[in-house]
mmCIF file as gemmi writes it, N, C-alpha and C atoms, coordinates in Angstrom:
data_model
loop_
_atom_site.group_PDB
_atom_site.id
_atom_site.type_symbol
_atom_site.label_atom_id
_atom_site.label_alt_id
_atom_site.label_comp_id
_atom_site.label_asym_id
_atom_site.label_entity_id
_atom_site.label_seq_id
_atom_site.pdbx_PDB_ins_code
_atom_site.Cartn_x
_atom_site.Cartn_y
_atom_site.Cartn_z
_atom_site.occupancy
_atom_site.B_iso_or_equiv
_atom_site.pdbx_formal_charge
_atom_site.auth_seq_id
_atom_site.auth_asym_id
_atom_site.pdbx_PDB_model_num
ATOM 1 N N . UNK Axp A 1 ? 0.834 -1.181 0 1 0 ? 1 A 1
ATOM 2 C CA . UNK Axp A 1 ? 0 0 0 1 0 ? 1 A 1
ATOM 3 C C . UNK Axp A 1 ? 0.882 1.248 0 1 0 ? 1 A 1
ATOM 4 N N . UNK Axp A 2 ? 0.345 2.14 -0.603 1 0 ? 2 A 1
ATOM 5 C CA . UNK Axp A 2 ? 1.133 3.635 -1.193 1 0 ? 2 A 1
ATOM 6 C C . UNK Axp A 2 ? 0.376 4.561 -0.79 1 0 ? 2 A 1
ATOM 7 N N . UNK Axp A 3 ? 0.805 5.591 0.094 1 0 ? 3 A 1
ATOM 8 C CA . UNK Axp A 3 ? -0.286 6.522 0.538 1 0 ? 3 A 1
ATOM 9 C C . UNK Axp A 3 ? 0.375 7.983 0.089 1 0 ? 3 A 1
ATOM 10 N N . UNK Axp A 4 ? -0.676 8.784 -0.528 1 0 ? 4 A 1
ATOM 11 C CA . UNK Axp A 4 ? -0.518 10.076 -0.584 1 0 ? 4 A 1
ATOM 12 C C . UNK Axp A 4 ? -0.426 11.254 0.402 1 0 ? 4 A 1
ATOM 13 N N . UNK Axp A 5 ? 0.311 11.526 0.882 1 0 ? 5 A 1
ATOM 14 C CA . UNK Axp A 5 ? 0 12.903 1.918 1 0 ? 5 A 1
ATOM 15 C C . UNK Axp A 5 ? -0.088 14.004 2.155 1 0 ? 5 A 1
ATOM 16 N N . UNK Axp A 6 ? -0.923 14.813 2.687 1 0 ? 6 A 1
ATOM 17 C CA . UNK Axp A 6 ? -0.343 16.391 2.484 1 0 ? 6 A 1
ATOM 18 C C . UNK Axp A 6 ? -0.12 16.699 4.03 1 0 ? 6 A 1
ATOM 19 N N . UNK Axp A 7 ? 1.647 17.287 4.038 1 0 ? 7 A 1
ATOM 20 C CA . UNK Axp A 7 ? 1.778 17.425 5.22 1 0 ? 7 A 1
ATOM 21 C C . UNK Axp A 7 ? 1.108 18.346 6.057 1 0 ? 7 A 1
ATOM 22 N N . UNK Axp A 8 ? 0.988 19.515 5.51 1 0 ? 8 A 1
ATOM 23 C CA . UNK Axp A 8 ? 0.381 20.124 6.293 1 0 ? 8 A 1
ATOM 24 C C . UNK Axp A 8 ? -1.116 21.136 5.956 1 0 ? 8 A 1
ATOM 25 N N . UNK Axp A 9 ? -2.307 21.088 6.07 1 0 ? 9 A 1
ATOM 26 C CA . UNK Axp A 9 ? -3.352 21.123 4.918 1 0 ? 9 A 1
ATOM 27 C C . UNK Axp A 9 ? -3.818 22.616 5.779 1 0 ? 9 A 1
ATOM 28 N N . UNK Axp A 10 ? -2.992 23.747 3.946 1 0 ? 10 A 1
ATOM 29 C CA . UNK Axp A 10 ? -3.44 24.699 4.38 1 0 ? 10 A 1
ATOM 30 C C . UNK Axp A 10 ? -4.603 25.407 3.799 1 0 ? 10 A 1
ATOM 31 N N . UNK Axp A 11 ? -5.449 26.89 4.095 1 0 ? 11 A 1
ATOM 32 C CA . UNK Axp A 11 ? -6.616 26.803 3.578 1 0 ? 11 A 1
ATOM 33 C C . UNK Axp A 11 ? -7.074 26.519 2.357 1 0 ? 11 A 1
ATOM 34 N N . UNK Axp A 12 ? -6.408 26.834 1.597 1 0 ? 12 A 1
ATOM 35 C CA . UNK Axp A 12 ? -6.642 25.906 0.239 1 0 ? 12 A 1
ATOM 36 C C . UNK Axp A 12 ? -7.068 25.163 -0.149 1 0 ? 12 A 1
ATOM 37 N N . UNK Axp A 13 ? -6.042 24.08 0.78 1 0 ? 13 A 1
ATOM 38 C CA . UNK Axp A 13 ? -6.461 22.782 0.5 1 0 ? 13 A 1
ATOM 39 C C . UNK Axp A 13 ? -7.509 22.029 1.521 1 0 ? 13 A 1
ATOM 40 N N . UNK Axp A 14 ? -7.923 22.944 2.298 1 0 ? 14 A 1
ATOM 41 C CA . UNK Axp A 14 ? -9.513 22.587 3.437 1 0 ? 14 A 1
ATOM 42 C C . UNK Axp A 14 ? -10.689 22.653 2.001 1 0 ? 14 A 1
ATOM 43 N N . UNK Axp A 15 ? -10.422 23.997 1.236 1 0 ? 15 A 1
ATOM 44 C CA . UNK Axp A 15 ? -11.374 24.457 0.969 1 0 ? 15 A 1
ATOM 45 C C . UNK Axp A 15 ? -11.397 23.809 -0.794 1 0 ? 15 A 1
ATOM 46 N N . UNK Axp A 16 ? -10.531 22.78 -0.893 1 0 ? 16 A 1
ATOM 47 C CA . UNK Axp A 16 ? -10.361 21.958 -2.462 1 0 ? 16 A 1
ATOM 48 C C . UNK Axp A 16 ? -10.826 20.998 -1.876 1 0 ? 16 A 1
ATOM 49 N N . UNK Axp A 17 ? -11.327 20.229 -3.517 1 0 ? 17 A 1
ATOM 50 C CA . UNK Axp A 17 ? -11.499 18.958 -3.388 1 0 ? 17 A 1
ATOM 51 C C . UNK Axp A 17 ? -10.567 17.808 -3.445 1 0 ? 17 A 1
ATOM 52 N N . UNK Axp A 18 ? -9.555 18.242 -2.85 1 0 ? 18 A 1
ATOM 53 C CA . UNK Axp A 18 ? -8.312 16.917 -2.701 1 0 ? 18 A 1
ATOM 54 C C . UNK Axp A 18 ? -8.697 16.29 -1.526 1 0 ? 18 A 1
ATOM 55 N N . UNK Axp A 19 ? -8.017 15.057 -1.195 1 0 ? 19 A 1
ATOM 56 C CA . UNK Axp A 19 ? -8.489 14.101 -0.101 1 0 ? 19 A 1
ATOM 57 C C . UNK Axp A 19 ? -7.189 14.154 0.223 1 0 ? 19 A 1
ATOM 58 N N . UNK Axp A 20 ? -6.727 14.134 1.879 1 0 ? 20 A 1
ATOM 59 C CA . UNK Axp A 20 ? -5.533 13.722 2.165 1 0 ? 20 A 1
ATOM 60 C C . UNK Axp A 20 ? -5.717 11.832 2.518 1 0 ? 20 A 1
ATOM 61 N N . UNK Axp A 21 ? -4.55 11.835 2.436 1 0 ? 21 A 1
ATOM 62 C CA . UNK Axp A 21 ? -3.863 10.719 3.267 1 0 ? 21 A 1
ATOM 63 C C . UNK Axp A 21 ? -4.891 9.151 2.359 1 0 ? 21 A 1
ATOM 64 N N . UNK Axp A 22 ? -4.462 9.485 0.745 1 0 ? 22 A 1
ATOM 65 C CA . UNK Axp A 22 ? -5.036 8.958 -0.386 1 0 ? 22 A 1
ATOM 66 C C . UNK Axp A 22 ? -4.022 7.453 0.088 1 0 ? 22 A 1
ATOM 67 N N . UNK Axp A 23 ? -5.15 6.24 -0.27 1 0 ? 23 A 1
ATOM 68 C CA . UNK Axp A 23 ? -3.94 4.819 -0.426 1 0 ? 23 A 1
ATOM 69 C C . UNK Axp A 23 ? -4.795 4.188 -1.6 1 0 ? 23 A 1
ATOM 70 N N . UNK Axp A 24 ? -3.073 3.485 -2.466 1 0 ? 24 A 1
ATOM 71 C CA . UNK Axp A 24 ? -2.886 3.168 -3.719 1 0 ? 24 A 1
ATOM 72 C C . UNK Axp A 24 ? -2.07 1.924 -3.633 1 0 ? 24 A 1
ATOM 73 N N . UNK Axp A 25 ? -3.07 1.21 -4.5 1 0 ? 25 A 1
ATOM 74 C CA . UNK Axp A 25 ? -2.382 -0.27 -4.213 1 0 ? 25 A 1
ATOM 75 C C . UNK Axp A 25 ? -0.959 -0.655 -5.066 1 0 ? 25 A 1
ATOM 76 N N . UNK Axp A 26 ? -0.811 0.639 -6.283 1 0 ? 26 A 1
ATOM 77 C CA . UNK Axp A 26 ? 0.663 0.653 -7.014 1 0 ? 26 A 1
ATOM 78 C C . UNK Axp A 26 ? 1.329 1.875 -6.89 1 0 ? 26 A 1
ATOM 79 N N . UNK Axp A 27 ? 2.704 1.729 -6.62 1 0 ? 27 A 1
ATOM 80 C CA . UNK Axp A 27 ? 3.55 2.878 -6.508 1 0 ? 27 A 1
ATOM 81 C C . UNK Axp A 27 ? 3.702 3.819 -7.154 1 0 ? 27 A 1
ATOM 82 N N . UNK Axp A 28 ? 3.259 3.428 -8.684 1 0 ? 28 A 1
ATOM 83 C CA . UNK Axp A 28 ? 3.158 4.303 -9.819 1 0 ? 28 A 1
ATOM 84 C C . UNK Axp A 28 ? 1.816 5.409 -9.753 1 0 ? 28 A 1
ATOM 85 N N . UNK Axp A 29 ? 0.969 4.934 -9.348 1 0 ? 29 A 1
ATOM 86 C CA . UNK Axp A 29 ? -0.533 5.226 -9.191 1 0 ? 29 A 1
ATOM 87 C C . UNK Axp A 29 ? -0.188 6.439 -7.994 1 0 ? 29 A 1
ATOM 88 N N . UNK Axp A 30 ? 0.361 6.252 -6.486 1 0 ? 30 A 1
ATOM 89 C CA . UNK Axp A 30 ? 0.406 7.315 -5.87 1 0 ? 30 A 1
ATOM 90 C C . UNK Axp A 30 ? 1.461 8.453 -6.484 1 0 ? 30 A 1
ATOM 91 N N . UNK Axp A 31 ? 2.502 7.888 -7.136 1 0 ? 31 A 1
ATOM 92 C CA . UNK Axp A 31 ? 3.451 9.159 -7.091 1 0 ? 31 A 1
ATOM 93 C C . UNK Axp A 31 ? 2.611 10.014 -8.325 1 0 ? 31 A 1
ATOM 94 N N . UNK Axp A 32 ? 2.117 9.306 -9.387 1 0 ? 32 A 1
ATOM 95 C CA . UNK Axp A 32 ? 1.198 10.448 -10.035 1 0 ? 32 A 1
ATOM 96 C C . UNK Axp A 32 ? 0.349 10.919 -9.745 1 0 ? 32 A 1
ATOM 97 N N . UNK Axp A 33 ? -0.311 10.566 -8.377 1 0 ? 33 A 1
ATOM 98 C CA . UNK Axp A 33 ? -1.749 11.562 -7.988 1 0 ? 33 A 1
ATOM 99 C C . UNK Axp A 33 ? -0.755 12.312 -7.482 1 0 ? 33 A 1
ATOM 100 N N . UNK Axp A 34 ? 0.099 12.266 -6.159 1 0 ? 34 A 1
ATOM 101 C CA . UNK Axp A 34 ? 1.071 13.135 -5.762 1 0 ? 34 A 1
ATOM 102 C C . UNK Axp A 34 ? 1.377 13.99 -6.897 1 0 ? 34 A 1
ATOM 103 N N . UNK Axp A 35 ? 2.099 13.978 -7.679 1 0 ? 35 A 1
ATOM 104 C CA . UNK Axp A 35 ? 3.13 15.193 -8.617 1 0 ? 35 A 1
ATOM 105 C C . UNK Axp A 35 ? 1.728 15.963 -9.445 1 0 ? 35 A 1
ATOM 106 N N . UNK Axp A 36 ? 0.15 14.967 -9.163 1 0 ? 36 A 1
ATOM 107 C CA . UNK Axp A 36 ? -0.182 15.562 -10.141 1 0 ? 36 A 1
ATOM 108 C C . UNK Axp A 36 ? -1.135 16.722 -9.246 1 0 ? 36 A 1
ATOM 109 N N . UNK Axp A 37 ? -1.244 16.52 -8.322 1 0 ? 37 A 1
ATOM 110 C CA . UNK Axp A 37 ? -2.262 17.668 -6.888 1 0 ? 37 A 1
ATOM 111 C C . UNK Axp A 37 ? -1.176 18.591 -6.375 1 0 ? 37 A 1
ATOM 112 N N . UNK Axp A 38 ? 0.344 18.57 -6.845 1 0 ? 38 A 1
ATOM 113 C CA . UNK Axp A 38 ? 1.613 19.536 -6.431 1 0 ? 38 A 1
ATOM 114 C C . UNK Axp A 38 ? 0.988 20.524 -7.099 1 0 ? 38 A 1
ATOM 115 N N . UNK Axp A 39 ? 1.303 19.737 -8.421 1 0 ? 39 A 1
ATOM 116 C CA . UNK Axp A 39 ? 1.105 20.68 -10.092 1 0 ? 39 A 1
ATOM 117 C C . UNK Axp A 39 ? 0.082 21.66 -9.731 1 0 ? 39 A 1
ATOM 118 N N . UNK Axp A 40 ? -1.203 20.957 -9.409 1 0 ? 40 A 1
ATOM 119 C CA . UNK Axp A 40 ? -2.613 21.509 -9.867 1 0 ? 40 A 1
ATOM 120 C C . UNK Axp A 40 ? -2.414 22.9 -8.386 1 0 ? 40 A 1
ATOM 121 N N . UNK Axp A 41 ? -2.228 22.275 -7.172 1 0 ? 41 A 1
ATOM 122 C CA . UNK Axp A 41 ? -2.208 23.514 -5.963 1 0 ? 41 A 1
ATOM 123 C C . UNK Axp A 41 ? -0.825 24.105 -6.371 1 0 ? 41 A 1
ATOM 124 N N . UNK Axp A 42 ? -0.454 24.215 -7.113 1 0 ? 42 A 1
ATOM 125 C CA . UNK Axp A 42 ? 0.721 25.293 -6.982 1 0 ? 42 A 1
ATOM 126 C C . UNK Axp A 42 ? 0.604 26.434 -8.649 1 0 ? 42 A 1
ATOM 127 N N . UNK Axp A 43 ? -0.486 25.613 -9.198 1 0 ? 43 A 1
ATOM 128 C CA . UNK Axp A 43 ? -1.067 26.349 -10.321 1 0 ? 43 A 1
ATOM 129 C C . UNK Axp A 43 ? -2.4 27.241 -9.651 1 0 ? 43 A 1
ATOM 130 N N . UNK Axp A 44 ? -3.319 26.731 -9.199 1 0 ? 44 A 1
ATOM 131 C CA . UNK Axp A 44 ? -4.68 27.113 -8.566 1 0 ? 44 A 1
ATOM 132 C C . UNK Axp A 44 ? -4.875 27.463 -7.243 1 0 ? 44 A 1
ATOM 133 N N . UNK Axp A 45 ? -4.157 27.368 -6.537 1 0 ? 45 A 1
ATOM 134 C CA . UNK Axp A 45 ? -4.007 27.915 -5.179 1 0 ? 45 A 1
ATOM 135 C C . UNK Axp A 45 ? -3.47 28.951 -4.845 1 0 ? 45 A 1
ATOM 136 N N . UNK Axp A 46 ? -3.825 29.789 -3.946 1 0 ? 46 A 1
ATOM 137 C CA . UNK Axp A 46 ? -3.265 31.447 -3.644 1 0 ? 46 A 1
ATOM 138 C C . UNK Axp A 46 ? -2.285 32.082 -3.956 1 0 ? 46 A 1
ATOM 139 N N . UNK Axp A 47 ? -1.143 30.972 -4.046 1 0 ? 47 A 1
ATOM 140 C CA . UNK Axp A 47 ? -0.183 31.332 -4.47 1 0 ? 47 A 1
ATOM 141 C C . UNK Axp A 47 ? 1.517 31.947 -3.244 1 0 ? 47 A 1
ATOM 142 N N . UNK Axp A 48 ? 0.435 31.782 -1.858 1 0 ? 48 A 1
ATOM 143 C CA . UNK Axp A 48 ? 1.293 31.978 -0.68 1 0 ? 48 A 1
ATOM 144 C C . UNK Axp A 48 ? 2.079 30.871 -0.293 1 0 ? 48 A 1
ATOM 145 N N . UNK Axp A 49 ? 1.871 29.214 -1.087 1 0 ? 49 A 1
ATOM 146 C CA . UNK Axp A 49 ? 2.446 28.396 -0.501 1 0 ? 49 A 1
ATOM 147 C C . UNK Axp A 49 ? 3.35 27.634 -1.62 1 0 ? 49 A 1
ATOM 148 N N . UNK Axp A 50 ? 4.702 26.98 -1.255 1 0 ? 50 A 1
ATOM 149 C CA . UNK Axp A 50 ? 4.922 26.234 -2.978 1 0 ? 50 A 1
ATOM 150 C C . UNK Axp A 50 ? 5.091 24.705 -2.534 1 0 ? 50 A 1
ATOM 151 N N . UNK Axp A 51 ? 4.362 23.542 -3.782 1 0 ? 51 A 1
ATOM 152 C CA . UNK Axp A 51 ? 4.174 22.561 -2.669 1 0 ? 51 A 1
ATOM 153 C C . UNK Axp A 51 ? 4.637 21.557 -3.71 1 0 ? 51 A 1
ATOM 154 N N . UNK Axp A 52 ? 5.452 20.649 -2.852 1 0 ? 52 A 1
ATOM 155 C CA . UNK Axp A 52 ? 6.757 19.727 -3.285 1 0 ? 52 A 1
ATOM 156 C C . UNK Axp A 52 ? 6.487 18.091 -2.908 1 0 ? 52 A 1
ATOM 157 N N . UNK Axp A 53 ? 6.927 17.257 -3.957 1 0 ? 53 A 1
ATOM 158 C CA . UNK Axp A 53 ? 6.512 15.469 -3.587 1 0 ? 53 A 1
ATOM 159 C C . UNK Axp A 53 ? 7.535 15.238 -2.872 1 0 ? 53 A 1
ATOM 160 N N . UNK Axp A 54 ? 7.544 14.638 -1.954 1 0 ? 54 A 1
ATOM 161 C CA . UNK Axp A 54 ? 8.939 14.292 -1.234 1 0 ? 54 A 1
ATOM 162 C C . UNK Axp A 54 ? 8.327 12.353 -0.902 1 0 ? 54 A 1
ATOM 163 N N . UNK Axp A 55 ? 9.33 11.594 -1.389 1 0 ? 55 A 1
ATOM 164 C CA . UNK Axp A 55 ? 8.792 10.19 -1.063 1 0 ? 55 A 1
ATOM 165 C C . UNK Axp A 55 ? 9.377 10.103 0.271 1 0 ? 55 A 1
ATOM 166 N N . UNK Axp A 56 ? 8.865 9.283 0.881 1 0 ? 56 A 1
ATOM 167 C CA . UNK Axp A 56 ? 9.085 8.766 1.899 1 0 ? 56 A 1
ATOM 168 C C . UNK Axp A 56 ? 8.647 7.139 2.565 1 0 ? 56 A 1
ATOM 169 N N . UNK Axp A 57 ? 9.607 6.193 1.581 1 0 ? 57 A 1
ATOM 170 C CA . UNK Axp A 57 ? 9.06 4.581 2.418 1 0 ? 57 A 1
ATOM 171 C C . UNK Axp A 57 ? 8.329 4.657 1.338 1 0 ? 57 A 1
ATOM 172 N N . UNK Axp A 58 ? 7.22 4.575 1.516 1 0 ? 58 A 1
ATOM 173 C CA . UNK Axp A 58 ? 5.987 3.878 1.026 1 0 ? 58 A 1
ATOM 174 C C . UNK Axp A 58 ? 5.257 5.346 1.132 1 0 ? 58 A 1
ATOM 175 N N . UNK Axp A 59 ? 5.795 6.361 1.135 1 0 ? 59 A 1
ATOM 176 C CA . UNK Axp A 59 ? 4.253 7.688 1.325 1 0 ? 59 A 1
ATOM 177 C C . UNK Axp A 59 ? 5.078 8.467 0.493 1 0 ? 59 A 1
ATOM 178 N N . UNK Axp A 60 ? 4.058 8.929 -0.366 1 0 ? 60 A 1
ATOM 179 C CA . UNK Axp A 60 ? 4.551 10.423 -0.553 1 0 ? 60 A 1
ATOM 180 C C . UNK Axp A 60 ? 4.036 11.895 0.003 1 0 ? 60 A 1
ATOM 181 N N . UNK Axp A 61 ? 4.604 12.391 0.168 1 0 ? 61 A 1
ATOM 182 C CA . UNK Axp A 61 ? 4.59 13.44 1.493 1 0 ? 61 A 1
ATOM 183 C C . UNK Axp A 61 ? 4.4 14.73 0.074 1 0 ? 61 A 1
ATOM 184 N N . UNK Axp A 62 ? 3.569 16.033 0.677 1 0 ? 62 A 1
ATOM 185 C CA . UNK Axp A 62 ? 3.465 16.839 -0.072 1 0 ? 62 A 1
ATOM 186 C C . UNK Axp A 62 ? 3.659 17.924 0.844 1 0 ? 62 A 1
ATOM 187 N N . UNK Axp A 63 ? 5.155 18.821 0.351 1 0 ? 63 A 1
ATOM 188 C CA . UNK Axp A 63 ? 5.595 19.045 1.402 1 0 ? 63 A 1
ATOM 189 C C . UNK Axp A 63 ? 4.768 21.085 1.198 1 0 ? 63 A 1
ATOM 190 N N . UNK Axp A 64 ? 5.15 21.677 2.078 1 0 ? 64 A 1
ATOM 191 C CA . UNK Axp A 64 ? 4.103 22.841 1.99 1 0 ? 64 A 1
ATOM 192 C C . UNK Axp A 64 ? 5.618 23.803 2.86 1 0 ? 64 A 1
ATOM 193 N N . UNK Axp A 65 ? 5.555 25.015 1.99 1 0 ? 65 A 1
ATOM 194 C CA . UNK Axp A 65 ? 6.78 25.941 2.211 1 0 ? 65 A 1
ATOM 195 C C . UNK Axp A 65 ? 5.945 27.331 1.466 1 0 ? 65 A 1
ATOM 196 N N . UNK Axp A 66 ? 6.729 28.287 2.116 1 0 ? 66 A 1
ATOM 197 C CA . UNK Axp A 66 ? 6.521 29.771 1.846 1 0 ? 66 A 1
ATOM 198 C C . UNK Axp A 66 ? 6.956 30.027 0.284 1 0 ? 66 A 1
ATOM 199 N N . UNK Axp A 67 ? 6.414 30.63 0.01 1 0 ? 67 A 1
ATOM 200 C CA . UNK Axp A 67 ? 6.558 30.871 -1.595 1 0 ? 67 A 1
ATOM 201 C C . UNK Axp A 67 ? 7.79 32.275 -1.048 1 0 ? 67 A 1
ATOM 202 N N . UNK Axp A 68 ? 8.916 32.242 -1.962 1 0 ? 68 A 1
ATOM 203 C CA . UNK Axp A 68 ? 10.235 33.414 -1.639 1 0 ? 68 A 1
ATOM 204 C C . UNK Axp A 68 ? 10.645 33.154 -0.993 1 0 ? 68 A 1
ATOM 205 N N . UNK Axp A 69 ? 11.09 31.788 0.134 1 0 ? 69 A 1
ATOM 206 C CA . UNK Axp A 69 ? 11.682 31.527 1.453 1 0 ? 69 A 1
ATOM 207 C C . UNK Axp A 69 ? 13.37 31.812 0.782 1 0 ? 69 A 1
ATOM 208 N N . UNK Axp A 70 ? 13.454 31.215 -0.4 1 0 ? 70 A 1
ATOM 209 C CA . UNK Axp A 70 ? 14.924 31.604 -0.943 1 0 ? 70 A 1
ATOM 210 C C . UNK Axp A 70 ? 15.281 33.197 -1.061 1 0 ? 70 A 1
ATOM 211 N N . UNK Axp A 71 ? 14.748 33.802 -1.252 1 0 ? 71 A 1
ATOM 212 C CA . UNK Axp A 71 ? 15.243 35.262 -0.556 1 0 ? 71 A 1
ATOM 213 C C . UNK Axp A 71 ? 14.399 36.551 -2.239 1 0 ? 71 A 1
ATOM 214 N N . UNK Axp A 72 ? 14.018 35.14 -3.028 1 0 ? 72 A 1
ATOM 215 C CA . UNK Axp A 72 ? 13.217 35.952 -4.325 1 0 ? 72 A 1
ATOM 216 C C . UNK Axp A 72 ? 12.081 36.55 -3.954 1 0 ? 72 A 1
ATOM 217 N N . UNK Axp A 73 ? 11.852 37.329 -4.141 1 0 ? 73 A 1
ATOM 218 C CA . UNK Axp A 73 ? 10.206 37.946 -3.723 1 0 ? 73 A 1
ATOM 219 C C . UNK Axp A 73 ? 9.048 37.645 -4.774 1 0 ? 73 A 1
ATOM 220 N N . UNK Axp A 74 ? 9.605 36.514 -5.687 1 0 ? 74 A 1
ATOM 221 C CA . UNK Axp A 74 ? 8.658 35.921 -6.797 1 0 ? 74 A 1
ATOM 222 C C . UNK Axp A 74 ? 8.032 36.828 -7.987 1 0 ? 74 A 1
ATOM 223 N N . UNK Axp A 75 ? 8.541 38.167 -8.068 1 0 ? 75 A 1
ATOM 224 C CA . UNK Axp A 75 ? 8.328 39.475 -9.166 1 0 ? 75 A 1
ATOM 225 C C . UNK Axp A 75 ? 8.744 38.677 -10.7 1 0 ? 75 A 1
ATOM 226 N N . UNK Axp A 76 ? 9.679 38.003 -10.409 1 0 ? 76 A 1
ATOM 227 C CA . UNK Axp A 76 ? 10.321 36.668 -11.819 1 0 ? 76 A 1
ATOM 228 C C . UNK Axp A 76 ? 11.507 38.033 -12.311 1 0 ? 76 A 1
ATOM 229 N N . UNK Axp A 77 ? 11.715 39.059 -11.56 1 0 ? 77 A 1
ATOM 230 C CA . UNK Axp A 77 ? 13.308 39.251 -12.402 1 0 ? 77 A 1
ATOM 231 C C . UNK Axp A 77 ? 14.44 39.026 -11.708 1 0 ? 77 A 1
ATOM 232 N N . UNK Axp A 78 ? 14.353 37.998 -10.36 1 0 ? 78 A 1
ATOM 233 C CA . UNK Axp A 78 ? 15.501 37.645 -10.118 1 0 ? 78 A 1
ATOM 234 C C . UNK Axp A 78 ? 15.789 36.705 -10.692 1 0 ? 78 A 1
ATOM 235 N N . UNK Axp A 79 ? 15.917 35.89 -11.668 1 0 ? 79 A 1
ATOM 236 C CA . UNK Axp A 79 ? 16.039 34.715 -12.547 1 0 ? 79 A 1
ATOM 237 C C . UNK Axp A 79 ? 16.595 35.628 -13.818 1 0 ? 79 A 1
């Protein structure tokens, strides 16, 4: 068993229709709902959070961080 997670479920994701703590009977099956609910909340969501697959064992963990924690203020001309 393969479980999806979101570590830490912020309003966003109260107020989406994602399910945490998803289980998948193939490994392939969770890491693409994982990479594919990163994609979708980091496209459609507020935009205050940036959110990352991190495996772990048998889970994949969806990890939840400050959008600019690297010191960019996300304007796109520090790149």
């Amino acid at each position: 068993m393969f479980t999806v997670k979101m570590e830490k479920e912020c309003g966003c994701f109260k107020k989406s229709e994602f399910t945490n703590n998803m289980t998948f009977e193939s490994k392939d099956d969770a890491l693409i709902q994982a990479l594919n609910m990163a994609k979708d909340m980091n496209q459609d969501f507020c935009q205050k959070h940036e959110f990352e697959v991190v495996e772990d064992d048998s889970t994949f963990k969806i990890s939840v961080d400050e959008r600019g924690k690297s010191g960019c203020c996300g304007g796109g001309h520090c790149s």
